[in-house]
C-alpha beads as a LAMMPS data file, in Angstrom:
LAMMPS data file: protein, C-alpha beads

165 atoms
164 bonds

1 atom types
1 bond types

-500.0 500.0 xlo xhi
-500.0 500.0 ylo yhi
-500.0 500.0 zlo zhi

Masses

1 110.0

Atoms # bond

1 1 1 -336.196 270.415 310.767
2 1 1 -337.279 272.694 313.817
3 1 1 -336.619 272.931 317.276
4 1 1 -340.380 272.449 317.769
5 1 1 -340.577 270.220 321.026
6 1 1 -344.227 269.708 322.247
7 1 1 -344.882 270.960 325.457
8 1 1 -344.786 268.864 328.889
9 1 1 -347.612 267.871 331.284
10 1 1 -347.119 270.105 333.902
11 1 1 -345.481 268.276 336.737
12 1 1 -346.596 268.237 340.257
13 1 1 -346.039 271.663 342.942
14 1 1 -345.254 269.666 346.083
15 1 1 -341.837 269.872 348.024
16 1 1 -340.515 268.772 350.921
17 1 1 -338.938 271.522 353.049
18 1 1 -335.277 269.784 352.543
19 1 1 -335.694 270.357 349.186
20 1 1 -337.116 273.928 349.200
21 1 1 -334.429 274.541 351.671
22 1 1 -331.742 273.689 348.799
23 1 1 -333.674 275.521 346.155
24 1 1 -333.301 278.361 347.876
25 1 1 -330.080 278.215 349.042
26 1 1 -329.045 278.003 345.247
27 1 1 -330.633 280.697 344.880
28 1 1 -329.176 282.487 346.945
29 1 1 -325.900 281.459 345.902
30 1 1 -326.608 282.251 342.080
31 1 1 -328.100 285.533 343.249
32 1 1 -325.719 286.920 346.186
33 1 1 -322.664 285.416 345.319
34 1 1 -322.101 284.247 342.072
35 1 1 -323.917 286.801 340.353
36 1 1 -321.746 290.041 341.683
37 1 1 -318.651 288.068 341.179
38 1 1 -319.386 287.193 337.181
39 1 1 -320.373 290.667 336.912
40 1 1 -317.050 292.580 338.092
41 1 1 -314.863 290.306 335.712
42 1 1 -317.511 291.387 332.537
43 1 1 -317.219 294.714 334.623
44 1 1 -313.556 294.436 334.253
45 1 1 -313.045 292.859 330.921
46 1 1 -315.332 295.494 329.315
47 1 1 -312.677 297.990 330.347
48 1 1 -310.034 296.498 327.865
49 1 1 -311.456 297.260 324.925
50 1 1 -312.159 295.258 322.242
51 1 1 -315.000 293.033 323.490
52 1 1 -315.203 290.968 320.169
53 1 1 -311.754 288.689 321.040
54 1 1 -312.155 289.444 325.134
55 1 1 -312.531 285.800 326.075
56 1 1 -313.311 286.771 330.002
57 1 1 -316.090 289.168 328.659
58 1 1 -317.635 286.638 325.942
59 1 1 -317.391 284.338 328.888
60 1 1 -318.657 286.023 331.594
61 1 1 -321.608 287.378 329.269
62 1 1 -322.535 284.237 328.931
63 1 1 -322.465 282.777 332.006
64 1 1 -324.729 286.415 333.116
65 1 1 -327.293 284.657 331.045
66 1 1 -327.272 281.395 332.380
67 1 1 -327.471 282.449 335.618
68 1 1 -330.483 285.226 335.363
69 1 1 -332.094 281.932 333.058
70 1 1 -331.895 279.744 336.637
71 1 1 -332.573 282.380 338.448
72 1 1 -335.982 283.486 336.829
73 1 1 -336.602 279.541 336.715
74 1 1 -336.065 279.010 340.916
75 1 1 -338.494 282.158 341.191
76 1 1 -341.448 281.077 339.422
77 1 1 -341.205 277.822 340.619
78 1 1 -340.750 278.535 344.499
79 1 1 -343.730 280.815 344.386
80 1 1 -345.917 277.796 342.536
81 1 1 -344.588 275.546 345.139
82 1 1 -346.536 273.985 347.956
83 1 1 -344.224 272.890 351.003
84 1 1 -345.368 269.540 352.477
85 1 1 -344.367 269.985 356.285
86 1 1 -347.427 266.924 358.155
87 1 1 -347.407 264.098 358.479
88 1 1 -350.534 262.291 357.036
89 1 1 -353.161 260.937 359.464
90 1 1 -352.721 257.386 357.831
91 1 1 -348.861 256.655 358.508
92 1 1 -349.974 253.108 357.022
93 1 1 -350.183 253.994 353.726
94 1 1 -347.386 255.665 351.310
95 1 1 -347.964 259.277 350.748
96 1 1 -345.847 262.238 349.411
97 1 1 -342.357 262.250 351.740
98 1 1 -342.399 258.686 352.476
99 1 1 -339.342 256.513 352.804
100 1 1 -340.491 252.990 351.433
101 1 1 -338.780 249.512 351.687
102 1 1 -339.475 247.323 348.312
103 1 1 -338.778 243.862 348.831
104 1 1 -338.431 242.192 345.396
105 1 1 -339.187 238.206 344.109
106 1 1 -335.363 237.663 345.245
107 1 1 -335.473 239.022 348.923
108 1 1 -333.381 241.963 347.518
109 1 1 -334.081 245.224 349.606
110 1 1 -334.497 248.805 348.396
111 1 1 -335.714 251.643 349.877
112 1 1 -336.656 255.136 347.920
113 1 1 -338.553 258.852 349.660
114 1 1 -341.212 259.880 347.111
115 1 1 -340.377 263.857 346.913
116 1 1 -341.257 266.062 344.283
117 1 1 -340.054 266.440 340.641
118 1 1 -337.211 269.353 341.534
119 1 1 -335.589 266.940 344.231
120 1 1 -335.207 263.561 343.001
121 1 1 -332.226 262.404 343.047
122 1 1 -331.920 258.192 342.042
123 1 1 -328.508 258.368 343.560
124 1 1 -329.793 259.329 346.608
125 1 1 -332.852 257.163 346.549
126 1 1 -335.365 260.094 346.018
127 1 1 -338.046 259.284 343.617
128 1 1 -340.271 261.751 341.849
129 1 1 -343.807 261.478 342.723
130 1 1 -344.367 261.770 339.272
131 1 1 -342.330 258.725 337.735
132 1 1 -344.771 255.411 337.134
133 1 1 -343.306 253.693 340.025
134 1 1 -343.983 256.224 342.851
135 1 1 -347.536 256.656 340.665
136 1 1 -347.914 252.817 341.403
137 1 1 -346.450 252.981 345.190
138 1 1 -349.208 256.109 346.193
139 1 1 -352.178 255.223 348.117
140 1 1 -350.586 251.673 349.131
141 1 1 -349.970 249.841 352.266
142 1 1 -347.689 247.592 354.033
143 1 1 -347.327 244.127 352.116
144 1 1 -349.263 245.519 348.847
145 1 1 -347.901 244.370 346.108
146 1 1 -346.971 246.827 342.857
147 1 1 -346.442 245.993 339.981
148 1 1 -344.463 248.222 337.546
149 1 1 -343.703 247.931 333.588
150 1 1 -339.684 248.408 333.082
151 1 1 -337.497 248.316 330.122
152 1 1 -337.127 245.083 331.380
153 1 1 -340.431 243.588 331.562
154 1 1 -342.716 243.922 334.564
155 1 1 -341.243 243.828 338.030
156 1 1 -343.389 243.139 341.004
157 1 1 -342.164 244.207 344.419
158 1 1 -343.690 243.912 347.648
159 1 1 -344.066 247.024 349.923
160 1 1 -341.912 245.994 353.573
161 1 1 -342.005 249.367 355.232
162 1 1 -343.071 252.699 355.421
163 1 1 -341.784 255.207 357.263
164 1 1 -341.973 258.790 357.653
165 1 1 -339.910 261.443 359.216

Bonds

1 1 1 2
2 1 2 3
3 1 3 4
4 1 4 5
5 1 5 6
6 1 6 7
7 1 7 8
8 1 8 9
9 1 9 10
10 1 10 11
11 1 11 12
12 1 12 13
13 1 13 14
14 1 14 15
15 1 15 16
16 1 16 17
17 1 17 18
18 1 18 19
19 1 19 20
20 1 20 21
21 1 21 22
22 1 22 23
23 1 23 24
24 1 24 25
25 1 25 26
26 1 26 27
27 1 27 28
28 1 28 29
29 1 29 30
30 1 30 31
31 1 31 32
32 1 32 33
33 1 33 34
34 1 34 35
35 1 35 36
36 1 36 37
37 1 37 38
38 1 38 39
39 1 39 40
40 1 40 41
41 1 41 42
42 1 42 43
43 1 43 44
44 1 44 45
45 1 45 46
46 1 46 47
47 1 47 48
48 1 48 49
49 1 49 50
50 1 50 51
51 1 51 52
52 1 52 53
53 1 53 54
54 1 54 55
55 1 55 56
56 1 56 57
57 1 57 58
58 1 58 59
59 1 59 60
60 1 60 61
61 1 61 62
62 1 62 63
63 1 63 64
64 1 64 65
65 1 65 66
66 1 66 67
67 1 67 68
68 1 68 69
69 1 69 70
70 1 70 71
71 1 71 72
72 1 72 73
73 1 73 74
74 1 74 75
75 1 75 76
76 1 76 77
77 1 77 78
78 1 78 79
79 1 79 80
80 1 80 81
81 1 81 82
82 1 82 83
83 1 83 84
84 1 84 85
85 1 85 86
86 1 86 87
87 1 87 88
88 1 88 89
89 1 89 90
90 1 90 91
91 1 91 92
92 1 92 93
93 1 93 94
94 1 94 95
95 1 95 96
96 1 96 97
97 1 97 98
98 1 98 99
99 1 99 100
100 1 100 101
101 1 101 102
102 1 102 103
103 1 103 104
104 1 104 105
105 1 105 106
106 1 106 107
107 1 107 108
108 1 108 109
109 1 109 110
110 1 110 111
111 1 111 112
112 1 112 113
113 1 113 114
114 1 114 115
115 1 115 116
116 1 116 117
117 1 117 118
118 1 118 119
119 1 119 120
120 1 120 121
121 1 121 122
122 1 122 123
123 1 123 124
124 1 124 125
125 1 125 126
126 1 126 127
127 1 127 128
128 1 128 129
129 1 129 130
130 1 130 131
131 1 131 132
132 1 132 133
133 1 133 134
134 1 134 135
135 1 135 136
136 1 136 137
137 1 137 138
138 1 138 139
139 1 139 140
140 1 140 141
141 1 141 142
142 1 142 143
143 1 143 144
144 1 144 145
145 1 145 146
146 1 146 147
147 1 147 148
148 1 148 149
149 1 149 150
150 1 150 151
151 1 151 152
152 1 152 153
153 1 153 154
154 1 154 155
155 1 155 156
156 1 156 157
157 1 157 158
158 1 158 159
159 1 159 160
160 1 160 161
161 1 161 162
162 1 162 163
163 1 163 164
164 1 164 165
């Protein structure tokens, strides 16, 4: 059996600037900081001689690669990235960056941001713009109902508020 695993859609360019903003600061970090650090110790660890037992230098190879892998990764994608900084004209309806308030069959409240695919973040509330229930929550108002298929069956919520900031 091969690693063969089809390719995926390509997922959307949008950002908000929060979450360029932490993109680049881990780049930065990887780049700046961690980067010159990792390399000293291989730096170091290359200097003892036999590399094939040197844990620090098997390590620290290693992590060299993972790092320039993220960091070739955060380049391509910040320069494909488009920044979302207005506001739309319709604050009405849900668009990219907007905080909605679900109200489900129960009363039960929940509120989610739709950002783009390199910032969600479910603990934080964040929802991809690309996941079937932001899909189903674009273009919407306030009191539209959406309906969304879950592992669970279908859930309908009602849309309370919409806010942007």
């Amino acid at each position: 059996m091969g690693r063969y695993r089809p390719p995926r859609p390509p997922s959307s360019k949008y950002i908000t600037p929060e979450g360029e903003k932490v993109l680049r600061d881990e780049l930065h970090q990887l780049w700046k900081i961690e980067r010159p650090q990792v390399t000293e110790v291989v730096h170091e660890a290359a200097k003892n001689g036999d590399r094939s037992e040197n844990g620090d230098y098997i390590y620290g190879k290693k992590r060299l690669r993972e790092i320039d892998s993220r960091v070739r990764f955060l380049t391509k994608r910040l320069e494909s990235f488009t920044v979302v900084y207005d506001k739309p004209k319709d604050l009405n309806k849900v668009f990219f960056g907007a905080w909605v308030t679900l109200e489900d069959d129960d009363g039960k409240e929940k509120e989610y941001r739709i950002v783009g695919p390199d910032e969600f973040n479910l603990r934080e509330n964040k929802l991809s713009m690309d996941s079937p229930l932001a899909q189903a929550l674009l273009k919407k108002s306030l009191d539209d109902e959406v309906v969304v298929q879950t592992p669970e069956g279908e859930k309908v919520w009602t849309i309370a508020a919409i806010r942007y900031e």
